[in-house]
C-alpha positions as CSV (number, residue, x, y, z in Angstrom):
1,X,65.2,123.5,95.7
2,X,66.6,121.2,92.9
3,X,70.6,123.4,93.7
4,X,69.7,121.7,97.2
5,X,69.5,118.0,96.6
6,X,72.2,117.9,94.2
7,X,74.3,119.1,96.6
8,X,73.1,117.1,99.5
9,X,73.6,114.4,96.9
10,X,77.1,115.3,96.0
11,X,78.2,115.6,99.7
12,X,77.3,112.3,100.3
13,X,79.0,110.8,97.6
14,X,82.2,112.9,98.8
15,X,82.9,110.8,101.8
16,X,83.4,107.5,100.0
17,X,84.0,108.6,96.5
18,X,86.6,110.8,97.1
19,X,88.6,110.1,100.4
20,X,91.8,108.1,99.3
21,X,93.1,105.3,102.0
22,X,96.7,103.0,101.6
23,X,95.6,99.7,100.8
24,X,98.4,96.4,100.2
25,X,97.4,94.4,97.2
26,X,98.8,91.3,96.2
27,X,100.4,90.8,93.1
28,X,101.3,87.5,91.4
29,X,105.4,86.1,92.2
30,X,107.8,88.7,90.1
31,X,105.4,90.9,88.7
32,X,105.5,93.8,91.6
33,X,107.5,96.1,89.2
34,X,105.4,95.9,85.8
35,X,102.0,96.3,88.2
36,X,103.9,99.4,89.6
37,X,104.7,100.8,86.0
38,X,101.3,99.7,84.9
39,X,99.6,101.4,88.0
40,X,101.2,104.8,87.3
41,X,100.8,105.0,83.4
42,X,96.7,104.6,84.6
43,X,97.4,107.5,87.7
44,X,96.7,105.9,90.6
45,X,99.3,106.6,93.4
46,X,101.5,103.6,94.2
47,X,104.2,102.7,96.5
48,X,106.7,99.6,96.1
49,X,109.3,99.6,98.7
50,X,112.6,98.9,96.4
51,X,116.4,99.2,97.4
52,X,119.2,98.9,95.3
53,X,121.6,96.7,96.2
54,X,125.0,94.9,94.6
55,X,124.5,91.3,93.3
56,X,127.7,88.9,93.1
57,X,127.9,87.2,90.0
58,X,130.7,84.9,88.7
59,X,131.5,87.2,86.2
60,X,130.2,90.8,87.2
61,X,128.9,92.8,89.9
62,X,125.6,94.7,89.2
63,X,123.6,97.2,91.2
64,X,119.7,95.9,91.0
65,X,116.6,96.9,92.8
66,X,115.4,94.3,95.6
67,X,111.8,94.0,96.5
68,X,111.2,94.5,100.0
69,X,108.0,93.0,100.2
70,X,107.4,90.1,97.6
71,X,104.1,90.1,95.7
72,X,103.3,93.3,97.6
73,X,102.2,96.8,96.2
74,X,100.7,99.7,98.3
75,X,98.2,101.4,96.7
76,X,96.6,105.4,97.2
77,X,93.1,105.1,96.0
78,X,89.7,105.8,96.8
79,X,86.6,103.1,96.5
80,X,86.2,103.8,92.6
81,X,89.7,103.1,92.2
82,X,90.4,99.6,94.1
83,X,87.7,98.2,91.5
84,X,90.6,99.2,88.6
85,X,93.5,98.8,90.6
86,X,91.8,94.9,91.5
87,X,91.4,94.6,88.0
88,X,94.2,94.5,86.7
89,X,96.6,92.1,85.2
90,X,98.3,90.5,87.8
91,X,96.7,92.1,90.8
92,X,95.6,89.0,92.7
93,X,93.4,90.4,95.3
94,X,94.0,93.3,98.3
95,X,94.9,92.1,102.0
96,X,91.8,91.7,104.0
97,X,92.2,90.8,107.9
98,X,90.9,87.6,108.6
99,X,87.3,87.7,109.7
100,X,86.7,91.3,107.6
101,X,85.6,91.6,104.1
102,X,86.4,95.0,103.1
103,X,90.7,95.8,102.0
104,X,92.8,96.6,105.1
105,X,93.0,100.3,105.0
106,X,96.6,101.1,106.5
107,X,97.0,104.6,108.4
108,X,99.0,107.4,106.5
109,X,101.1,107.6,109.4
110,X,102.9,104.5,109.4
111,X,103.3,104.5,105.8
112,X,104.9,108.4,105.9
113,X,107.2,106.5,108.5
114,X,107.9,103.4,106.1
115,X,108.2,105.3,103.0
116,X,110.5,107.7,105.1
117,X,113.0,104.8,106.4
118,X,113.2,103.3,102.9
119,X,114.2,106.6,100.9
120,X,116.7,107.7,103.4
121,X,118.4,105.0,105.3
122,X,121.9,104.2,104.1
123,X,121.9,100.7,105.6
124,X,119.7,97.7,104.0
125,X,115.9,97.7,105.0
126,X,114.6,94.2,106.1
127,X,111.3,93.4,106.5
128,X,109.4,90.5,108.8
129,X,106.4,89.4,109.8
130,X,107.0,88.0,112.5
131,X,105.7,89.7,115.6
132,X,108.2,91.6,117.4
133,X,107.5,92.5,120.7
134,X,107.1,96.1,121.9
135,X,109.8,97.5,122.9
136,X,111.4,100.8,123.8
137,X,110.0,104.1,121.7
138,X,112.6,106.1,120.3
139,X,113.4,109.3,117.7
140,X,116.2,108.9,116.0
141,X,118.5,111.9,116.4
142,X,121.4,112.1,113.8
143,X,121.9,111.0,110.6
144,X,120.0,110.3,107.4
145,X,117.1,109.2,109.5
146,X,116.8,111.9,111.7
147,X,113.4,112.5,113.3
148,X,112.0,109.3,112.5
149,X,110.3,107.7,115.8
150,X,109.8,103.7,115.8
151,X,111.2,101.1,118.4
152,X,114.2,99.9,119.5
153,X,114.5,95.9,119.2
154,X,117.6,94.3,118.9
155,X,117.8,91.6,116.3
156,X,120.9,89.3,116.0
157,X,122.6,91.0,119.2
158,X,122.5,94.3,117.2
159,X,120.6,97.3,117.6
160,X,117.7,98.0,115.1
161,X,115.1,100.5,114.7
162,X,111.3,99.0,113.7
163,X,108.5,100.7,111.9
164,X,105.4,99.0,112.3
165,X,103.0,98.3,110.0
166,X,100.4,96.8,112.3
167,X,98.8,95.0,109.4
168,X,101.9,93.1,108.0
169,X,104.8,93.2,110.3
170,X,108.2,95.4,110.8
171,X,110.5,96.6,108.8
172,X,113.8,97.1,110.6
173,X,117.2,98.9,109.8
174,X,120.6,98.7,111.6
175,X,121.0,101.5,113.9
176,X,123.5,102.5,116.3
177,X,121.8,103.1,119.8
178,X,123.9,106.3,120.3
179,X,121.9,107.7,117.3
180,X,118.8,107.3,118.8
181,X,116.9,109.0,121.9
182,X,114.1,107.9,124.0
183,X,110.7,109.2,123.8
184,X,108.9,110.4,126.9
């Protein structure tokens, strides 16, 4: 009898305890990196979407790593966790939707897709977030990016593929529409 409730008790505790969701936390202005380092040295899974790019100087050219997403961090981590991560120095607070009080939990999906885009796109990433409006759904079919679905917007006169992260925006990267098929 007393094997039983302790593990009726542990499988309700499972649910919530355990069951790790992507969450966007702010972080105070030029800090995104040391909260990164910080977050990993305590070993909670963390994502800050970097790209290194050149930087002109007057005297030297230098290859440095470009926040996407200023005072933005994506964080892995279950219920116990957000009360560390939110804890921290520098961690200002997590993105809640307006009229919700609990952290915007953002689906796995779109981050696979996000994370995906940013490790293997040869071009610059941009984000906005600015609405862009729906447009065509499409798989890209050659190159770096290959099997990656988003929409196809055009931004500047120039053909772009988006990946949505309905709680924030778009991040966008050049594409060439030949490189791209439409999905059905």
């Amino acid at each position: 009898m007393l094997a039983n409730n302790k593990k009726k008790e542990k499988m309700q505790e499972t649910p919530i305890e355990v069951k790790k969701k992507w969450h966007a936390a702010y972080v105070k202005m030029h800090h995104e990196k040391r909260v990164r380092d910080r977050l990993t040295a305590l070993g909670i899974e963390n994502f800050l979407p970097v790209q290194a790019e050149m930087r002109q100087w007057s005297d030297r050219k230098k290859k440095v790593d470009r926040v996407l997403i200023p005072m933005m961090i994506f964080v892995r981590v279950n219920v116990k966790e957000q009360r560390t991560v939110v804890t921290q120095p520098s961690v200002l607070r997590f993105l809640v939707l307006r009229g919700e009080h609990l952290p915007t939990v953002i689906p796995d999906a779109q981050m696979d897709r996000f994370k995906f885009m940013i490790d293997n796109s040869g071009n610059n990433v941009y984000f906005s977030s600015g609405d862009l409006h729906p447009g065509q759904k499409v798989r890209v079919i050659k190159g770096a990016l290959s099997g990656l679905e988003g929409e196809l917007v055009e931004v500047n006169g120039k053909s772009n593929i988006a990946i949505r992260i309905a709680q924030l925006g778009c991040a966008t990267v050049e594409m060439n529409a030949s490189m791209v098929e439409k999905i059905v």
